[in-house]
C-alpha positions as CSV (number, residue, x, y, z in Angstrom):
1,X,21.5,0.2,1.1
2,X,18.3,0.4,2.4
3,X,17.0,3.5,4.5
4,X,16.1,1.0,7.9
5,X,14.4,4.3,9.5
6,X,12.3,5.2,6.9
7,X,11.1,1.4,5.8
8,X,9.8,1.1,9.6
9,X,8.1,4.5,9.5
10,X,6.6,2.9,6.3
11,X,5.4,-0.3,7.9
12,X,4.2,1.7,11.2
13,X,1.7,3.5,8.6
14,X,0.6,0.5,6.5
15,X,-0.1,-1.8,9.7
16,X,-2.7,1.1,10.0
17,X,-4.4,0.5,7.1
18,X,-8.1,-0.5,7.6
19,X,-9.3,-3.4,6.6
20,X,-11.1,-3.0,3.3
21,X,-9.6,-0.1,2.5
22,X,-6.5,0.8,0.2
23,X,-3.7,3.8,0.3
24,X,-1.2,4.9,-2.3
25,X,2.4,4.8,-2.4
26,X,3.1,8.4,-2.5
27,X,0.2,9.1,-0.1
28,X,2.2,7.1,2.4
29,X,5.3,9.4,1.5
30,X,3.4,12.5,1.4
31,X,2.7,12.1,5.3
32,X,6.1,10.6,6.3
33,X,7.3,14.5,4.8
34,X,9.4,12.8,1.4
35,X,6.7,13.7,-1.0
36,X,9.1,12.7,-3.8
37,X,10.0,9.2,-2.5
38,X,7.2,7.2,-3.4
39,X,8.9,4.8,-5.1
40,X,11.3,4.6,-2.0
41,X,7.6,3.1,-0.3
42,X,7.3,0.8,-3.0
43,X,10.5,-0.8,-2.1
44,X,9.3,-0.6,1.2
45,X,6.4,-3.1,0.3
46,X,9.1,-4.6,-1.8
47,X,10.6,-6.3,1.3
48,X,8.2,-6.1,3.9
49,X,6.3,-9.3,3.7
50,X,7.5,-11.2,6.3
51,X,6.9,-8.4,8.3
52,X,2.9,-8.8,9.1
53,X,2.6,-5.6,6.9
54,X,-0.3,-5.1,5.3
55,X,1.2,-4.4,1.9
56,X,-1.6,-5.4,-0.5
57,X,-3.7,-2.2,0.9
58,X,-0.7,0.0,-0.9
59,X,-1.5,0.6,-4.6
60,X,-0.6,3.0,-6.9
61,X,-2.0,6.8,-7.4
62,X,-4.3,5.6,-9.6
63,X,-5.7,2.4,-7.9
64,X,-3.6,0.1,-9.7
65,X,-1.9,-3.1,-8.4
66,X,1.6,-2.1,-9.3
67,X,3.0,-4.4,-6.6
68,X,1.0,-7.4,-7.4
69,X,4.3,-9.2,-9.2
70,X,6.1,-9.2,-6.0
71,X,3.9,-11.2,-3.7
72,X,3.6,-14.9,-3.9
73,X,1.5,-15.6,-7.3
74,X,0.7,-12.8,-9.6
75,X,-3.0,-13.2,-8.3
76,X,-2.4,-13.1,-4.5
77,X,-2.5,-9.3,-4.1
78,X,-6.0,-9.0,-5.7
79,X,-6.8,-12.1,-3.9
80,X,-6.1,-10.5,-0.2
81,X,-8.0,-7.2,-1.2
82,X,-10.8,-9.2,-2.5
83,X,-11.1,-11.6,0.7
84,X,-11.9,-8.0,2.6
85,X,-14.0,-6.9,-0.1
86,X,-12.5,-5.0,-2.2
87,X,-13.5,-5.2,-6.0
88,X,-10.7,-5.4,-8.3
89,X,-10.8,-5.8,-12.1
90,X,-8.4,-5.9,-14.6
91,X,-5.9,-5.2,-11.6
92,X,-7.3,-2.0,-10.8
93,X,-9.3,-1.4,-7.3
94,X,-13.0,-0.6,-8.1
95,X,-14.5,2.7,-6.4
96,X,-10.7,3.6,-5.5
97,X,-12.4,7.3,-3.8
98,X,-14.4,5.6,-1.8
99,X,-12.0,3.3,-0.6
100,X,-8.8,5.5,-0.2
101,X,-7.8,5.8,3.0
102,X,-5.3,8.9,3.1
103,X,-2.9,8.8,6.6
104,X,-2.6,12.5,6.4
105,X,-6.1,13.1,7.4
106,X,-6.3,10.4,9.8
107,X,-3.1,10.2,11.5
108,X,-1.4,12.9,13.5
C-alpha cells in the first residue's frame, strides 16, 4: 500500500517545479527527510498524472528520463520538457546543472 502522506508531500514539491526547469527523484526525497526513498518518488510520479503534477520535470540523478515509459507515449515526457524548452537528446536533459532546480535550497 501506498504511503498517501508522503505521495502528497511529493506532489506539493513537484507542483513547484519551475517551468523550464527539471529536479531529481532523490533530490525531491532528500528535502522531504527519506534520503533513501527515491525510488518511493518515482512511484510517486508513477501515479500522479491525473493529478496536475508536473511529473515530466522529475528525472533521474543523472538527467535521464527514467520515467518516460510511464506517461502516455514513450515520447510525451521529452515532448512536455521540450515544449518549455528544455533540450533533450537521446533521453537525457541537455545542460542538466543549469537546469536543476534543487527544493532544498529553494524551499523552506
Amino acid at each position: 500500500m501506498p504511503d498517501i502522506d508522503f505521495y502528497a508531500k511529493v506532489y506539493a514539491v513537484v507542483r513547484q517545479v519551475p517551468y523550464g526547469r527539471v529536479t531529481s527523484y532523490g533530490a525531491i526525497a532528500n528535502f522531504l527527510g527519506a534520503p533513501r526513498s527515491a525510488r518511493m518518488v518515482g512511484y510517486a510520479m508513477n501515479l500522479s498524472h491525473d493529478k496536475d503534477v508536473p511529473a515530466h520535470r522529475v528525472v533521474n540523478r543523472n538527467g535521464l528520463l527514467t520515467g518516460k515509459f510511464h506517461f502516455a507515449g514513450i515520447h510525451l515526457m521529452q515532448q512536455l520538457l521540450e515544449s518549455e524548452g528544455v533540450s533533450v537528446v537521446d533521453d537525457a536533459v541537455q545542460d542538466f546543472d543549469r537546469l536543476f532546480w534543487d527544493p532544498a535550497q529553494v524551499l523552506l
